[in-house]
C-alpha angles and dihedrals in degrees: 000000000000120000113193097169136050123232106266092021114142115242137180122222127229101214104059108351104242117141128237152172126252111234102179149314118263112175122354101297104002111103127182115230141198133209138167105224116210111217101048085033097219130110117258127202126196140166108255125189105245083241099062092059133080123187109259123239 
C-alpha cells in the first residue's frame, strides 16, 4: 500500500480545492479527511480516494 500522504499533513482537494487534513488511511487508496466549513462553522470529516487529492502549498 502506497501512502502518499502523513497523518496531519495538510492536502488540497481536486475537486473543489478546499484544504484538509489527513486523518488516516482506511483501505489502499481510500483516506479520511477533515475540514471546518464556513458557512455551517463546524468541523466535517469524509472518506476521499488518494487520487483525488494534491499536497497543499
Amino acid at each position: 500500500m502506497r501512502k502518499l500522504f502523513k497523518k496531519g499533513e495538510h492536502v488540497r482537494s481536486k475537486i473543489d480545492g478546499k484544504v484538509m487534513e489527513v486523518l488516516k488511511y482506511l483501505k489502499s487508496n481510500l483516506v479520511e479527511v477533515r475540514w471546518f466549513d464556513l458557512q455551517t462553522k463546524e468541523v466535517r470529516t469524509n472518506k476521499i480516494k488518494e487520487d483525488k487529492l494534491s499536497k497543499a502549498a
